[in-house]
N, CA, C and O atoms as CSV, one atom per row, in Angstrom:
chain,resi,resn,atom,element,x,y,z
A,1,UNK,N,N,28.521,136.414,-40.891
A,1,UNK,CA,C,29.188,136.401,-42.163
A,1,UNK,C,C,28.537,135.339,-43.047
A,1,UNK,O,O,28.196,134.307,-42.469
A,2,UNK,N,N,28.326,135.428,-44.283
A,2,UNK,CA,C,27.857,134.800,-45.511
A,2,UNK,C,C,28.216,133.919,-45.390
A,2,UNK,O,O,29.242,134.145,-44.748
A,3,UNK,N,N,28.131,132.449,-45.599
A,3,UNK,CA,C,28.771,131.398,-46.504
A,3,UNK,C,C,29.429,131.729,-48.124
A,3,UNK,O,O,28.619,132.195,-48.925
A,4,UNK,N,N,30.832,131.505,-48.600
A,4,UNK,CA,C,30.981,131.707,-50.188
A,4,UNK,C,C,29.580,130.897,-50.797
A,4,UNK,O,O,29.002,129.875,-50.428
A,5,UNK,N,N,29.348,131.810,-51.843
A,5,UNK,CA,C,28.965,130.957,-52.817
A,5,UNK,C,C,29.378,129.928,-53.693
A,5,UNK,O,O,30.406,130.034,-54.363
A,6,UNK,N,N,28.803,129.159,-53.720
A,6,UNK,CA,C,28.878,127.596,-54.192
A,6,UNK,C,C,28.644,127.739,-55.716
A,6,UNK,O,O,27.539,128.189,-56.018
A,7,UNK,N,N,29.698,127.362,-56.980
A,7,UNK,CA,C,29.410,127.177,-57.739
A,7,UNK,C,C,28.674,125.790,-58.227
A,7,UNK,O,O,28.870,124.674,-57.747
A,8,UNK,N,N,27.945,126.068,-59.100
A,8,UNK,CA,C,26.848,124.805,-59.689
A,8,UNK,C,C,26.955,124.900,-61.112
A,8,UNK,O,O,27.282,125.805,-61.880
A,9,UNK,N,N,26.438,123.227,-61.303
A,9,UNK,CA,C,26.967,123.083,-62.685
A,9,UNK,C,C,25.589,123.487,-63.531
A,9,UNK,O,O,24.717,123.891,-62.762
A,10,UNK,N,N,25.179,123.476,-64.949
A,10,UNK,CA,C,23.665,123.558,-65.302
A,10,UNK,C,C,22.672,122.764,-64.919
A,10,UNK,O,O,21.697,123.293,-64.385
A,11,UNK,N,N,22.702,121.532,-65.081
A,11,UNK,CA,C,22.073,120.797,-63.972
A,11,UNK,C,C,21.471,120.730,-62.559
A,11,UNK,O,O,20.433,120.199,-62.163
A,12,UNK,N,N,22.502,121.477,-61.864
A,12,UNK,CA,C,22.485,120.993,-60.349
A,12,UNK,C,C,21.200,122.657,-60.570
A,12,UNK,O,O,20.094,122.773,-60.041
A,13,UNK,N,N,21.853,123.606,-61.435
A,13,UNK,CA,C,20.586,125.176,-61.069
A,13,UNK,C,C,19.560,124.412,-61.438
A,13,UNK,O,O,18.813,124.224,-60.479
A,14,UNK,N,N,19.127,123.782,-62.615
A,14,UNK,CA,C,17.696,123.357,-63.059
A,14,UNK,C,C,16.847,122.828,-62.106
A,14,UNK,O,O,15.641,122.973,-61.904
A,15,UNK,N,N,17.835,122.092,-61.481
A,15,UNK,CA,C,17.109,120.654,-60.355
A,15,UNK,C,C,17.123,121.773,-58.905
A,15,UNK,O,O,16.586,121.442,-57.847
A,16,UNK,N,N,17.907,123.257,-59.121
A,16,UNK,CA,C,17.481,123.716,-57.567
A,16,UNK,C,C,16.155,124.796,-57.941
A,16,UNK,O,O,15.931,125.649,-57.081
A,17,UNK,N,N,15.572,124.797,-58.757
A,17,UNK,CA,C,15.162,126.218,-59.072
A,17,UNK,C,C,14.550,125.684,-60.570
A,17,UNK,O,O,14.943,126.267,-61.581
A,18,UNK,N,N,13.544,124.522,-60.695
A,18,UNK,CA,C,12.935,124.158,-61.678
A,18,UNK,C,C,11.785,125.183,-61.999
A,18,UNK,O,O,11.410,125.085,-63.167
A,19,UNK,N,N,11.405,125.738,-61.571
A,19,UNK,CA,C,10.812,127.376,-61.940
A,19,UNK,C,C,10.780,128.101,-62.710
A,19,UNK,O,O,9.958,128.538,-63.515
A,20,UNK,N,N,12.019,128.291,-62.380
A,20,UNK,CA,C,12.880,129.237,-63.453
A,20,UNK,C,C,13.144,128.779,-64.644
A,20,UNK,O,O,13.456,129.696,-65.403
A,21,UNK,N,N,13.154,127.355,-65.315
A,21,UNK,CA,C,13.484,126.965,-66.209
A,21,UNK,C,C,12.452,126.244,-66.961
A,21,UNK,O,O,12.619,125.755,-68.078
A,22,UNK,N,N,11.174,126.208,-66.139
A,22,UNK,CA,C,10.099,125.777,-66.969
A,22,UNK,C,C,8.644,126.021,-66.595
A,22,UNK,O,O,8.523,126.754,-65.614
A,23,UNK,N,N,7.508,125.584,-67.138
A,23,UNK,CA,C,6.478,126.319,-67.222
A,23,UNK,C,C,6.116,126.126,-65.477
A,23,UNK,O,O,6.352,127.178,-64.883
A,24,UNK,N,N,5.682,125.187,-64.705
A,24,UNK,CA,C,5.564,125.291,-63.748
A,24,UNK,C,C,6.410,124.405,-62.628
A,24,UNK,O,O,6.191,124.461,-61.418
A,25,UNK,N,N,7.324,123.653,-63.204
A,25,UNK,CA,C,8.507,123.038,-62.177
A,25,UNK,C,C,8.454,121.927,-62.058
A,25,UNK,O,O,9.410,121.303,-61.598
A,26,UNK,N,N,7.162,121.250,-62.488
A,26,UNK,CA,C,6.827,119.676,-62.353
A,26,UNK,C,C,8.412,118.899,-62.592
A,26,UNK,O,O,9.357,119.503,-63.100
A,27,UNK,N,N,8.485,117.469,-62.127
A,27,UNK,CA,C,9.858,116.953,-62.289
A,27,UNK,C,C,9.871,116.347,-63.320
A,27,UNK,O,O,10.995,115.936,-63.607
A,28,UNK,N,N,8.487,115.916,-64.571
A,28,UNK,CA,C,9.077,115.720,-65.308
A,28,UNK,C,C,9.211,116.943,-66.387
A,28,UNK,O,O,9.912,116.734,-67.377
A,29,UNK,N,N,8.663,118.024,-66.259
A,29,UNK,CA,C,9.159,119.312,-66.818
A,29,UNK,C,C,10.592,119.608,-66.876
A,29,UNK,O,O,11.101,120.160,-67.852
A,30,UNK,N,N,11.313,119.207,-65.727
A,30,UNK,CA,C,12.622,119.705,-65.311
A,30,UNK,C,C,13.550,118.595,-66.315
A,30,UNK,O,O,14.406,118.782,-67.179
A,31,UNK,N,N,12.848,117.235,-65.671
A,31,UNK,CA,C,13.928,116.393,-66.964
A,31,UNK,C,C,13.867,116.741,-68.075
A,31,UNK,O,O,14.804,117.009,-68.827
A,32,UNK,N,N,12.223,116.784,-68.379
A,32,UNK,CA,C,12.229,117.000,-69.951
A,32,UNK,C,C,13.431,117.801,-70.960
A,32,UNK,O,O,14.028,117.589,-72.016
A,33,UNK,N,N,13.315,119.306,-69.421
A,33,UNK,CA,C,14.051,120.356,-70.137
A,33,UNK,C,C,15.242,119.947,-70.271
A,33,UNK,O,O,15.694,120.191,-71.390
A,34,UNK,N,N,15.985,119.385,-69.533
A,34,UNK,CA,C,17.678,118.960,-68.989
A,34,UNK,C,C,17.931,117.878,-70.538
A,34,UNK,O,O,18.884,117.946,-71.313
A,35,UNK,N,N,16.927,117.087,-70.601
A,35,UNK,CA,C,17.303,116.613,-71.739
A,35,UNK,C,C,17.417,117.162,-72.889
A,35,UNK,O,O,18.473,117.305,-73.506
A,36,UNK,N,N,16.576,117.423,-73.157
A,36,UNK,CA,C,16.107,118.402,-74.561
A,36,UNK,C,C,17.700,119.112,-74.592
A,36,UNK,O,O,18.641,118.899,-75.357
A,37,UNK,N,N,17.568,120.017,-73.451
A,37,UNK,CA,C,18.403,120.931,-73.611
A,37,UNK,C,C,20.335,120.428,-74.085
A,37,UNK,O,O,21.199,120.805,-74.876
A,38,UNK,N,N,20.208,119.649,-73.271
A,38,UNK,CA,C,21.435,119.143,-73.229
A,38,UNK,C,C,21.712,118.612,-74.402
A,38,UNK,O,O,22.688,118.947,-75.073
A,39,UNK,N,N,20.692,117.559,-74.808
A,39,UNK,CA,C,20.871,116.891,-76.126
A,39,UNK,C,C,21.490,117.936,-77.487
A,39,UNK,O,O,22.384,117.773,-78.317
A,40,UNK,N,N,20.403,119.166,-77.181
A,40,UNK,CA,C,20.630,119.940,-78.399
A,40,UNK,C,C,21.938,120.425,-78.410
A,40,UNK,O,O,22.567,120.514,-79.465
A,41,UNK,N,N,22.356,120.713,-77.441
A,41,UNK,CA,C,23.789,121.556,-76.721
A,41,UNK,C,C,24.927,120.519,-77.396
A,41,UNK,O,O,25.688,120.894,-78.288
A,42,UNK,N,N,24.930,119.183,-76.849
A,42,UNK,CA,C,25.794,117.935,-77.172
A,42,UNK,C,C,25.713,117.376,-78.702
A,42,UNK,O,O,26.446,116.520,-79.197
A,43,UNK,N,N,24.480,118.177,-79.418
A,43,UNK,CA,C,24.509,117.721,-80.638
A,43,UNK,C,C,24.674,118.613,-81.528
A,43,UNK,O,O,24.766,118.184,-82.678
A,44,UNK,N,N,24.756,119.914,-81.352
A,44,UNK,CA,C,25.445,120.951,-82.538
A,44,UNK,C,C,26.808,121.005,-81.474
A,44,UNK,O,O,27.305,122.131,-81.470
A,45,UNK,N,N,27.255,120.378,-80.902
A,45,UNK,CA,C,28.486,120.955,-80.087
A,45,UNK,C,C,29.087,122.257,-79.925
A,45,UNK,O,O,30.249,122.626,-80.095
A,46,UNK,N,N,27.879,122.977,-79.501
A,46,UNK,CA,C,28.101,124.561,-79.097
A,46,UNK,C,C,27.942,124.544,-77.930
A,46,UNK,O,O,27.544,123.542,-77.335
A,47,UNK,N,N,28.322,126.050,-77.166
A,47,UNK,CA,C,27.606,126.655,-75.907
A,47,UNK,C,C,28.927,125.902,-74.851
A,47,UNK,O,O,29.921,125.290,-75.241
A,48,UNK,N,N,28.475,126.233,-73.328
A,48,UNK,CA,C,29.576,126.069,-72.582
A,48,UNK,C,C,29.232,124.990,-71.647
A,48,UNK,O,O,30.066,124.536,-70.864
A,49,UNK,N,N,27.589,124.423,-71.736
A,49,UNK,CA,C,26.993,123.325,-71.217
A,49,UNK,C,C,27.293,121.839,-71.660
A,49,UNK,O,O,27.006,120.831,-71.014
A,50,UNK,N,N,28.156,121.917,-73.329
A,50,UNK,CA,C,28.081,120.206,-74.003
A,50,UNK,C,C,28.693,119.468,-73.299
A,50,UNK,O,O,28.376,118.280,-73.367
A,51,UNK,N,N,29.791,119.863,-72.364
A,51,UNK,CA,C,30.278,119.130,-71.359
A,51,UNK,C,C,29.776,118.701,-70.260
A,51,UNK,O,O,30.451,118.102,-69.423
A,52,UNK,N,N,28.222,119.018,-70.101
A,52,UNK,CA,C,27.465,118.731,-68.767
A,52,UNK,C,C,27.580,117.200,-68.475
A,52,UNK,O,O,27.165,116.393,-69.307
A,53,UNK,N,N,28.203,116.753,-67.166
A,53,UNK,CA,C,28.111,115.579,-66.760
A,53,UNK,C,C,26.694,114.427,-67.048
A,53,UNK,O,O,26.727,113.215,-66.831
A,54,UNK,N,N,25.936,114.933,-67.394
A,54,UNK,CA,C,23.729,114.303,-67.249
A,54,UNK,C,C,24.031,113.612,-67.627
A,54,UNK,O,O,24.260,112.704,-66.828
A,55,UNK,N,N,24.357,113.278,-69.188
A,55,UNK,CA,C,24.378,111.725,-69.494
A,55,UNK,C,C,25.209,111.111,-69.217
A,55,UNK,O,O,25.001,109.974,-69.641
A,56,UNK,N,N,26.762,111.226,-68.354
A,56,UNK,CA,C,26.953,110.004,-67.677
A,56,UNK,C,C,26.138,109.488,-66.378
A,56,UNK,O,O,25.871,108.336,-66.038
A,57,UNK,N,N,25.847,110.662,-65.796
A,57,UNK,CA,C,24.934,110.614,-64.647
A,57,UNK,C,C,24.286,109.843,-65.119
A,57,UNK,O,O,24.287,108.916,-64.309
A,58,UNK,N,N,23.609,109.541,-66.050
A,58,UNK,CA,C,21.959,108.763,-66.592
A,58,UNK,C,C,22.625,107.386,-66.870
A,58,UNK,O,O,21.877,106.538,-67.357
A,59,UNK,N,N,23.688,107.094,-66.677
A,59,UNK,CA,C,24.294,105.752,-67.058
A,59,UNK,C,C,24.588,105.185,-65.681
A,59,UNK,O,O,24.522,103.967,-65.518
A,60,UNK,N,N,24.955,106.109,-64.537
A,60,UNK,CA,C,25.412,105.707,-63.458
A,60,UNK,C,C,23.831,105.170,-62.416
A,60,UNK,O,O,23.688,104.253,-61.608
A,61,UNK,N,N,22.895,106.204,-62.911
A,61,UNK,CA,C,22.045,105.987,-61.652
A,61,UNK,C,C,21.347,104.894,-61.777
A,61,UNK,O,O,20.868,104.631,-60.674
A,62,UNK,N,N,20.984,103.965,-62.720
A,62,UNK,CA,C,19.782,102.919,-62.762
A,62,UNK,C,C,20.565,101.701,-61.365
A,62,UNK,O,O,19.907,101.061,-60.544
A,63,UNK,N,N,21.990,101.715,-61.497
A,63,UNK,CA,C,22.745,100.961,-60.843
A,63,UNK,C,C,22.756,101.519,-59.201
A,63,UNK,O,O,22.783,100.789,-58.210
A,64,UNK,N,N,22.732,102.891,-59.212
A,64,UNK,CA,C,23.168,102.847,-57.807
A,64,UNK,C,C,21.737,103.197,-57.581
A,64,UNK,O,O,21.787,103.701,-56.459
A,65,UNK,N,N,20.557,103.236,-57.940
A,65,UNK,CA,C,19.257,103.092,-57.355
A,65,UNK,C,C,18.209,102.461,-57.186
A,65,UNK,O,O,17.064,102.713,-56.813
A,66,UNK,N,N,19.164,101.007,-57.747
A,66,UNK,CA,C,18.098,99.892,-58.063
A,66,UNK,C,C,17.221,99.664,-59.292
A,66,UNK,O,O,16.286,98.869,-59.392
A,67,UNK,N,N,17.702,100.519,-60.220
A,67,UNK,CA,C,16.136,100.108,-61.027
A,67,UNK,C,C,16.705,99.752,-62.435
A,67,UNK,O,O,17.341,100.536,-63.140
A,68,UNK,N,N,16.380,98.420,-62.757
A,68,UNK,CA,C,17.176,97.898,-63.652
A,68,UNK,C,C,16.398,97.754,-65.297
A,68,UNK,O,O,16.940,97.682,-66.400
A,69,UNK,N,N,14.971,97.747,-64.934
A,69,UNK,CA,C,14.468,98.351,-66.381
A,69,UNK,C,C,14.775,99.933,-66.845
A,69,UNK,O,O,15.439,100.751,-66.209
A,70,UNK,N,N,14.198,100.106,-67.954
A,70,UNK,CA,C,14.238,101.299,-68.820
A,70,UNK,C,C,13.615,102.419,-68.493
A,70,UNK,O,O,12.861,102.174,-67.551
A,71,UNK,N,N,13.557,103.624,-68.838
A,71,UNK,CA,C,12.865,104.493,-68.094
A,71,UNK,C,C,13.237,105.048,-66.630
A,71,UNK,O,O,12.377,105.656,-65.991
A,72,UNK,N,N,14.306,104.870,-66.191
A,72,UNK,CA,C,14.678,105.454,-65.367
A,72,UNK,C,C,14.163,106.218,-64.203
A,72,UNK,O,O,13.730,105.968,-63.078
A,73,UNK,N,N,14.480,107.660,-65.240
A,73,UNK,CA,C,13.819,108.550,-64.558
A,73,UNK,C,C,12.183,108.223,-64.427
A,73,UNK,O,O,11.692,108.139,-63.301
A,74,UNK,N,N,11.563,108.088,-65.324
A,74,UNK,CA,C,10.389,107.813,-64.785
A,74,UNK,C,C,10.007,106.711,-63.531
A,74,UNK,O,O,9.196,107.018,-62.658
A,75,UNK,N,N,10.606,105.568,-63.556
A,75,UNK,CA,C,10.360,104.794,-62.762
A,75,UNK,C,C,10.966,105.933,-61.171
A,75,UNK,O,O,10.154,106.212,-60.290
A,76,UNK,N,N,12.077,106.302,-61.123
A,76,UNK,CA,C,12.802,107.415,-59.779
A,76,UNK,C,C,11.373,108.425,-59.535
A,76,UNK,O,O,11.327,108.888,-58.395
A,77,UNK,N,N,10.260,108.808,-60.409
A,77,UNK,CA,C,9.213,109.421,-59.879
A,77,UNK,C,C,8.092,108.983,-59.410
A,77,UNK,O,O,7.307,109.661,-58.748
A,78,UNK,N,N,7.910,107.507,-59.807
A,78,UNK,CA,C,6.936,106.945,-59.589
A,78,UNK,C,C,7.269,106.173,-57.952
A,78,UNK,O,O,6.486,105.541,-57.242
A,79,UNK,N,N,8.721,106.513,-57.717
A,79,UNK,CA,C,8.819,106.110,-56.272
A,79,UNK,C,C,8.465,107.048,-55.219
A,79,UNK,O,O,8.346,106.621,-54.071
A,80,UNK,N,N,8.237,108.601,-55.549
A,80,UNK,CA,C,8.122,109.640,-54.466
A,80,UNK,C,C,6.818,109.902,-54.415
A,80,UNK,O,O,6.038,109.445,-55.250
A,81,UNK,N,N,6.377,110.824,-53.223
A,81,UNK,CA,C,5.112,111.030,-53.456
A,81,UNK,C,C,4.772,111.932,-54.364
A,81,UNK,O,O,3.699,111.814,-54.955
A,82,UNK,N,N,5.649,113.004,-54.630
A,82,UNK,CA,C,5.434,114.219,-54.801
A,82,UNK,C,C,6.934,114.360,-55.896
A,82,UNK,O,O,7.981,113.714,-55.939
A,83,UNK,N,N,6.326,115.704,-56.812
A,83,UNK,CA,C,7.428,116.486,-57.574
A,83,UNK,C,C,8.580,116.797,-56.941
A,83,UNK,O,O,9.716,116.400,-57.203
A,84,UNK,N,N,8.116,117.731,-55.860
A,84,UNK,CA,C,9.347,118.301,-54.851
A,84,UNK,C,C,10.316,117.348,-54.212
A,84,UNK,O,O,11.473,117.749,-54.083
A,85,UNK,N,N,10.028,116.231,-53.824
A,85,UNK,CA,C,11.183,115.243,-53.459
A,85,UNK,C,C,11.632,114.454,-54.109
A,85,UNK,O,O,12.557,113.727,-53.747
A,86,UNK,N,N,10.979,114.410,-55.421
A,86,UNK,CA,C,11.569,113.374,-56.451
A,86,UNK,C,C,12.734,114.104,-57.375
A,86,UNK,O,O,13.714,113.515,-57.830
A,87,UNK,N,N,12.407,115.595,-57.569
A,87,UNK,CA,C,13.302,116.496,-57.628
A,87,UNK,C,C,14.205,116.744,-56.632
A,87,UNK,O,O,15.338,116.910,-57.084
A,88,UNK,N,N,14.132,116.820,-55.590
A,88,UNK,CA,C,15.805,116.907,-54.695
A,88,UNK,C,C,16.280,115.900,-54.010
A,88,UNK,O,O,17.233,115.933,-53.232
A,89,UNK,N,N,15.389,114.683,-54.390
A,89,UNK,CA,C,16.412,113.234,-54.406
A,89,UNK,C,C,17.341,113.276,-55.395
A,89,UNK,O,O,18.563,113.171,-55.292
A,90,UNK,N,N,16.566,113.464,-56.513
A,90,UNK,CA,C,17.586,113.575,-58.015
A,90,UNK,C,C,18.486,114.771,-57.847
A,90,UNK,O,O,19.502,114.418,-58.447
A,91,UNK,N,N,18.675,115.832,-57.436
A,91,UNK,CA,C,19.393,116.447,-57.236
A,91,UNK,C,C,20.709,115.931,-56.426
A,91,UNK,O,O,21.911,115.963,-56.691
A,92,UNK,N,N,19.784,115.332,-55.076
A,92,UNK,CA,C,20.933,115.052,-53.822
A,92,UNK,C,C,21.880,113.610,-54.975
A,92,UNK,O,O,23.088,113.379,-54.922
A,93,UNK,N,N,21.118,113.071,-55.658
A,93,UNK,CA,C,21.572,111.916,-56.282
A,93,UNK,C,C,22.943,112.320,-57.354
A,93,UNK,O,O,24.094,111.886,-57.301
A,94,UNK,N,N,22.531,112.986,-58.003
A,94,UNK,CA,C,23.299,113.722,-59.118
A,94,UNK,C,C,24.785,114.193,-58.000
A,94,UNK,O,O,25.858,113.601,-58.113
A,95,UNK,N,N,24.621,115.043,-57.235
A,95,UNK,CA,C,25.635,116.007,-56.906
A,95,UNK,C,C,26.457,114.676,-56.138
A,95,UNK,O,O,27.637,114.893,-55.860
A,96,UNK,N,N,25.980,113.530,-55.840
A,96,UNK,CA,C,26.680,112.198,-55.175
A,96,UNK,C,C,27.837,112.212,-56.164
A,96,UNK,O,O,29.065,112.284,-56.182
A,97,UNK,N,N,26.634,112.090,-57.095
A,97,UNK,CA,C,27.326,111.353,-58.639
A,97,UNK,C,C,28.973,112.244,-58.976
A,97,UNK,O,O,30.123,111.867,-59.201
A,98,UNK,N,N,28.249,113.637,-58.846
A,98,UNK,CA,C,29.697,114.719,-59.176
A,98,UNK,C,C,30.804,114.240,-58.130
A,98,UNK,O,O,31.800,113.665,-58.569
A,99,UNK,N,N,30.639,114.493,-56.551
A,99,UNK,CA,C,31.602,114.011,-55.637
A,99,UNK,C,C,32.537,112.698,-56.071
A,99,UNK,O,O,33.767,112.675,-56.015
A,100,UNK,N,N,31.638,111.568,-56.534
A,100,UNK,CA,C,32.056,110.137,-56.818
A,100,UNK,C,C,33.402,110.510,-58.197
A,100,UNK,O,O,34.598,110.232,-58.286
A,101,UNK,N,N,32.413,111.263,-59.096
A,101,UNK,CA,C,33.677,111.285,-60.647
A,101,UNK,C,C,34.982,112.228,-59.894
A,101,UNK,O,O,36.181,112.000,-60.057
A,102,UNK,N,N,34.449,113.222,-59.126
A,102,UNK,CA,C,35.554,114.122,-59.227
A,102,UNK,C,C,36.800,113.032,-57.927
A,102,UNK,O,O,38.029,113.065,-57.988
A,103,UNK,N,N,36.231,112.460,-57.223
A,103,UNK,CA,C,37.176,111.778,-56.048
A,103,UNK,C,C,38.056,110.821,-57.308
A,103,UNK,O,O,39.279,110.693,-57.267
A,104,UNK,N,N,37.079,110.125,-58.529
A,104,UNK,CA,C,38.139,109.278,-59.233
A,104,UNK,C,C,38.925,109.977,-60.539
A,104,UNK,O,O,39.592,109.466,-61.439
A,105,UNK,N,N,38.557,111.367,-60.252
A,105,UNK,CA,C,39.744,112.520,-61.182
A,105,UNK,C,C,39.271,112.353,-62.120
A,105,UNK,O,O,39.946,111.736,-62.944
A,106,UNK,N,N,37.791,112.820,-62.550
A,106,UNK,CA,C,37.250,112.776,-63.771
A,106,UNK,C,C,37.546,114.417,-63.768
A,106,UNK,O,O,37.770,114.977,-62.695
A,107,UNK,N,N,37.536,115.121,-64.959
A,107,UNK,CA,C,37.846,116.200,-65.287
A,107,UNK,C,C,36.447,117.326,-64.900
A,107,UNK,O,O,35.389,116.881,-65.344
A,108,UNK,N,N,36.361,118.181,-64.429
A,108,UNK,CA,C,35.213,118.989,-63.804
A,108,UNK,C,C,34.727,119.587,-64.947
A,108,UNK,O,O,35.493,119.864,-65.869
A,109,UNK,N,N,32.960,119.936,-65.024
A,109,UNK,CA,C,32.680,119.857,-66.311
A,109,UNK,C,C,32.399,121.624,-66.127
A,109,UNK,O,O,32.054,122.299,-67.097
């Protein structure tokens, strides 16, 4: 028998399946897009994504990953060897992040 399927937020598909959402999947392709995208979404306040958790995520992680200059994400790639694990660290990182808001009853996005 199947496992149910697991709903995912826009984020968590981009970061499983960066492919699909950009020219060839690189991780900073994937941020690029997540930002861009989101930004535009959060700044005409349309569509069903403006509620995407990312930018609190982007406030939470410099703290819980050590890295206390700017640039973030870039510095989180310059720690892996590779696209592919710097992408599903950030993934495994992010979906922490969801568990953490939703345990302190942040509203599901």
């Amino acid at each position: 028998m199947k496992a149910p399927l697991k709903p995912v937020d826009f984020v968590q598909a981009v970061l499983l399946r960066p492919r699909m959402y950009t020219e060839t999947g690189s991780y900073y392709e994937a941020v690029a897009f997540l930002k861009g995208y989101l930004s535009g979404i959060q700044g005409g306040g349309r569509g069903h994504h403006s509620d995407a958790p990312w930018f609190e995520f982007l406030a939470w992680l410099p703290e819980r990953v050590g890295i206390s200059e700017g640039r973030v994400l870039v510095r989180w790639r310059e720690r892996h060897e590779d696209d592919t694990r710097a992408v599903g660290t950030l993934l495994a990182l992010y979906e922490e992040f969801l568990n953490t808001r939703d345990e302190a009853g942040a509203p599901p996005s």
